[in-house]
N, C-alpha and C positions, 0 to 999 in steps of 0.2 A: 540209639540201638541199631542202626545199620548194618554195623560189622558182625551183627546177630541175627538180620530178619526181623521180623515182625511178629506180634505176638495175635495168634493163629482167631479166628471169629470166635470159637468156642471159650477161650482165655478172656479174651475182651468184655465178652457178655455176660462170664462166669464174674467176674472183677467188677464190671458196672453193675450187675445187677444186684451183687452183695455189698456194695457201697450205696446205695440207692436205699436199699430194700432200710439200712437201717438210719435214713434220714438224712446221707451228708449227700451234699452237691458235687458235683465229679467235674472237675477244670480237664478237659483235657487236650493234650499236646501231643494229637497226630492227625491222623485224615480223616477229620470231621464228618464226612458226607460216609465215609463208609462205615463210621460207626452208628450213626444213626440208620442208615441201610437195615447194619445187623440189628438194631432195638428196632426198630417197628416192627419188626414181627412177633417180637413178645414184651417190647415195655414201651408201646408209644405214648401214653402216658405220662411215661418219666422222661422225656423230652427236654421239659423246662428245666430241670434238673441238672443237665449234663451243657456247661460253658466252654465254648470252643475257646481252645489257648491258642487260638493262630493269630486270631482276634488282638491281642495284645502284643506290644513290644518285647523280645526279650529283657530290656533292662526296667522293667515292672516286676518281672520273676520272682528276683527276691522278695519283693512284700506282697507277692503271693505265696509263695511258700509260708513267709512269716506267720502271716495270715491263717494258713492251713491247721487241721486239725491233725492229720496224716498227710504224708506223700507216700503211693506207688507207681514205681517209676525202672523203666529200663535206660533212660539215659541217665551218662554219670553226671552231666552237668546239673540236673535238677536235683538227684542224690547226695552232690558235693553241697550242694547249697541248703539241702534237708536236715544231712550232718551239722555244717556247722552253725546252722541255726537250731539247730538241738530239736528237732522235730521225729517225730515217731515215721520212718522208713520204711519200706521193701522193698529192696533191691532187688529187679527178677536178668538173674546173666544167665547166660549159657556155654559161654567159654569164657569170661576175664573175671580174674580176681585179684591182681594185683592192683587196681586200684580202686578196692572195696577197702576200709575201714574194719577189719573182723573184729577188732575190741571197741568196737560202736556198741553200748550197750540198748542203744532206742531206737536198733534196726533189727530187721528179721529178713534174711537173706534166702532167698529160693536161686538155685544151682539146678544144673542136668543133674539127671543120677549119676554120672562119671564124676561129675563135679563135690556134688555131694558127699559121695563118701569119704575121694578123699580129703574133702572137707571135717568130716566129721572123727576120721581118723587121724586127721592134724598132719597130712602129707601133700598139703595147696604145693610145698616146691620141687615136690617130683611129680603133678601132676601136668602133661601134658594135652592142651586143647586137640579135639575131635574137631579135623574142620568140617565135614559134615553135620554137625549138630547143633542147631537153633535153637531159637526160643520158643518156638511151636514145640519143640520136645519137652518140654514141660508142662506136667499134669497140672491143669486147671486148679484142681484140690488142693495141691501144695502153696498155691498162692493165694488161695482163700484162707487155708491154715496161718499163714504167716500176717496176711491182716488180721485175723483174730489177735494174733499177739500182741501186734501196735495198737490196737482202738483203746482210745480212750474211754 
């Protein structure tokens, strides 16, 4: 997710702590130390819970995905691999959608609100990326919403 930024403290801890809260364990693939930064203040606790994926090889990925019960994920590599191991998704972008899978039925896709609409009004090829606009521009609740949709 580079070419997007980062997804903002509030995002991160809204997403861990709604993955946690309902039992699963959180693999995750980015900067370990700051994510635990942000949970010690409200889930140090759930610590043991959350496996740092730096830890692993990327060519283990796949049968960790496999493995997985959901994947949510801003890079396309772990997505493409979520897809086509038929695995429940959410993709969180904030400017590409060309190479999201829209007729993936076992994903739930969170966009900017630019994004969105004209997603939702079926206009992804006349809409043109805001370079201004990251993935911190995306409400926390829209990506909790869209894990609701994938959980098993």
């Amino acid at each position: 997710g580079n070419t997007q930024g980062k997804l903002s403290d509030k995002q991160l801890l809204a997403i861990v702590k709604h993955i946690i809260s309902k039992g699963y364990n959180v693999f995750y693939n980015g900067d370990y130390k700051r994510l635990l930064s942000i949970l010690n203040f409200q889930l140090s606790t759930f610590n043991s819970q959350i496996i740092d994926g730096y830890q692993y090889p990327l060519k283990e990925y796949p049968t960790i995905v496999a493995q997985s019960q959901f994947v949510v994920t801003v890079n396309t590599f772990i997505y493409h691999l979520a897809i086509q191991l038929e695995k429940p998704v959410v993709v969180i972008s904030a400017n590409e959608y060309e190479s999201i899978k829209i007729e993936a039925s076992f994903q739930a896709i969170v966009f900017n609100k630019e994004l969105q609409q004209a997603y939702e009004k079926q206009m992804l090829n006349s809409y043109q990326p805001i370079k201004d606009i990251g993935l911190k521009d995306i409400d926390s609740e829209s990506i909790i919403k869209a894990v609701h949709q994938i959980e098993r």
